[in-house]
C-alpha positions as CSV (number, residue, x, y, z in Angstrom):
1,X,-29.0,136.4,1.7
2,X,-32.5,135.6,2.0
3,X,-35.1,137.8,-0.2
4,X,-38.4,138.3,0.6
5,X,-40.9,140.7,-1.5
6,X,-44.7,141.5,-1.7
7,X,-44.2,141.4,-5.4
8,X,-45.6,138.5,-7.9
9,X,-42.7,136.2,-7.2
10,X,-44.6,134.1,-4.2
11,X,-42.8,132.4,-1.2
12,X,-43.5,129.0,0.6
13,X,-45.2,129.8,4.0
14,X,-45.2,126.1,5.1
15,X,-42.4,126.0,7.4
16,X,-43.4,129.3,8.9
17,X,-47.1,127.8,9.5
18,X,-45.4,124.6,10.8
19,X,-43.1,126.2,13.9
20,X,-45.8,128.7,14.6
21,X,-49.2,127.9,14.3
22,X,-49.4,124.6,16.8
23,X,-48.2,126.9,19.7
24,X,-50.5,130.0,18.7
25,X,-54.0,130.7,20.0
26,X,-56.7,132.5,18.8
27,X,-56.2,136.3,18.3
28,X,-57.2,139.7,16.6
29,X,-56.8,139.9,13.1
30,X,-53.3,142.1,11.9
31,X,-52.9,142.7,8.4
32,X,-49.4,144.3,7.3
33,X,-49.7,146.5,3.8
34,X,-48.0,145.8,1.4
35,X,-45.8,146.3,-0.8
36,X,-43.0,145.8,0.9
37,X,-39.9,144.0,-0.4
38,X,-37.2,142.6,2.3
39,X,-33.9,141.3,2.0
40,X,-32.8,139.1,5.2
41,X,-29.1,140.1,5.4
42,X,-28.1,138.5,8.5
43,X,-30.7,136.2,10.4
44,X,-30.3,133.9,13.5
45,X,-28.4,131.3,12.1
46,X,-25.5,133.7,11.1
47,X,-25.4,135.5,14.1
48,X,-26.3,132.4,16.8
49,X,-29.4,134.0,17.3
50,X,-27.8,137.8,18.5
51,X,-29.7,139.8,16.0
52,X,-30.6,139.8,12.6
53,X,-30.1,142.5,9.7
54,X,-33.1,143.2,7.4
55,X,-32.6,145.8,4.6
56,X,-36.4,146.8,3.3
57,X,-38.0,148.8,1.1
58,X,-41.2,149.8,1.4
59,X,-43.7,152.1,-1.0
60,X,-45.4,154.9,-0.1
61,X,-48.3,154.0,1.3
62,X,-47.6,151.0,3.3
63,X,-48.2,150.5,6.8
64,X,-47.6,148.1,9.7
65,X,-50.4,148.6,12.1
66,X,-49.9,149.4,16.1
67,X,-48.5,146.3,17.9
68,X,-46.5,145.4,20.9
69,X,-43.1,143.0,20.8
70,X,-42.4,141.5,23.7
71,X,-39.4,139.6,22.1
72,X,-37.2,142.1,20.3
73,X,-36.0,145.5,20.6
74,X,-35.6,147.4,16.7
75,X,-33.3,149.4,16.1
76,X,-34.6,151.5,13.0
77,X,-32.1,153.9,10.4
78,X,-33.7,155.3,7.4
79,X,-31.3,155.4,4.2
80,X,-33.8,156.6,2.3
81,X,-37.5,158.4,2.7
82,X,-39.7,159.2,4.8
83,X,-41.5,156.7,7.5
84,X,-43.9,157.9,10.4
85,X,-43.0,156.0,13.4
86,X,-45.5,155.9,16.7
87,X,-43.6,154.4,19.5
88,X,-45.7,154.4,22.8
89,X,-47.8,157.3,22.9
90,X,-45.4,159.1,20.1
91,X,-45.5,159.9,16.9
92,X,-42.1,160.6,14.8
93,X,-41.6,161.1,11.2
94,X,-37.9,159.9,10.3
95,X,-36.2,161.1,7.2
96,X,-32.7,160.1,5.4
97,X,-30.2,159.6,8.0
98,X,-32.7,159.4,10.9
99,X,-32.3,156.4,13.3
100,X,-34.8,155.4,16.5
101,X,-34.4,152.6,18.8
102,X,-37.8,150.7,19.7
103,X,-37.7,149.0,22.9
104,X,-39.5,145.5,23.0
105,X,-42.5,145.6,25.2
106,X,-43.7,149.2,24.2
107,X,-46.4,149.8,21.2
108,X,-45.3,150.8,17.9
109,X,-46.6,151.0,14.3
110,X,-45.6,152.6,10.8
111,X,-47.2,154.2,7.8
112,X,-44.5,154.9,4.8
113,X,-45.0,158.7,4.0
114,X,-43.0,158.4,0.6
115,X,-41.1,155.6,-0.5
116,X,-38.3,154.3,1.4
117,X,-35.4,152.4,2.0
118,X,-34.6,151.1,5.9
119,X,-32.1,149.0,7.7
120,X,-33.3,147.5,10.9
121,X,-31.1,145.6,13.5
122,X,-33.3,143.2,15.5
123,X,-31.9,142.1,18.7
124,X,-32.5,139.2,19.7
125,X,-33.3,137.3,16.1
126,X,-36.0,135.5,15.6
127,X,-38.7,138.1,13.9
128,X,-37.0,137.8,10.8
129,X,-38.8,134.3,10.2
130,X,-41.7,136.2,9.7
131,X,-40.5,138.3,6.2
132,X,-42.3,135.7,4.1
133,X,-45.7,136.6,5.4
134,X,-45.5,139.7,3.4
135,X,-45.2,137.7,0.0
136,X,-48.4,135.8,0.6
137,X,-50.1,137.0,3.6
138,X,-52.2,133.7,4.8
139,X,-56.2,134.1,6.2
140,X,-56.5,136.9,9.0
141,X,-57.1,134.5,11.4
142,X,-53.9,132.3,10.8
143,X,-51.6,135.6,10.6
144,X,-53.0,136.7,13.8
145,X,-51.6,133.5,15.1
146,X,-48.7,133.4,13.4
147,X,-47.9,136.5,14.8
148,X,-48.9,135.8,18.6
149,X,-46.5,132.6,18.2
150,X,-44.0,135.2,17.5
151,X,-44.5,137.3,20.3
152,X,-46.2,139.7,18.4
153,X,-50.0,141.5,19.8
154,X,-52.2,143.7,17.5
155,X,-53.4,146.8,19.2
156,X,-56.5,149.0,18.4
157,X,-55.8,152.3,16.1
């Protein structure tokens, strides 16, 4: 299992910056607040690149701003919590035991409303790649990139 956390421990970004970067263009700025801490559970190698498990944790207070992506579909339960969820043009606020799919290619975004605990099931893998970000979050201008490599677009608020 691969752990990833937005606390003081630090994680290499090199070999995210190397895959992704050369094929990214310029883009917006996104920013992802922390802290979050993720464990990888299963990723792409485990599951020949079907999906991939993260387990995360996230304070109260953190957010992951709207964005659109095109490569995976998330499939969201909350173990623990409360998250607010905007998927398209709607907003949701999921609680213990609540579960939402979010289909690739729509606009989504999150802001933790008290401290919780999440599992979520992307399908295909590939995303997960990008949990080290979160420990040392590089320049806007190469995350935006990063990102775009990754299928990833930031949307206005």
């Amino acid at each position: 299992m691969k752990a990833y956390s937005t606390g003081t421990q630090g994680t290499t970004l090199g070999w995210v910056r190397d895959a992704l970067l050369p094929a990214a263009a310029e883009h917006g700025a996104m920013t992802i607040s922390p802290p979050f801490a993720i464990d990888v559970v299963v990723d792409a190698q485990a599951s020949d690149g079907a999906y991939a498990l993260l387990d995360v944790r996230a304070a109260a207070g953190a957010a992951v701003p709207r964005h659109v992506g095109a490569g995976e579909e998330v499939a969201v339960h909350l173990l623990a919590g409360r998250v607010e969820l905007r998927v398209g043009r709607e907003t949701r606020m999921l609680r213990a035991g609540d579960h939402l799919l979010l289909p690739r290619g729509i606009p989504r975004g999150a802001r933790v409303a008290e401290d919780a605990r999440l599992l979520l099931l992307l399908v295909p893998a590939g995303a997960e790649r990008l949990a080290p970000l979160l420990d040392d979050p590089p320049a806007a201008d190469d995350l935006a990139a990063l990102l775009a490599a990754a299928g990833l677009a930031r949307l206005p608020e």
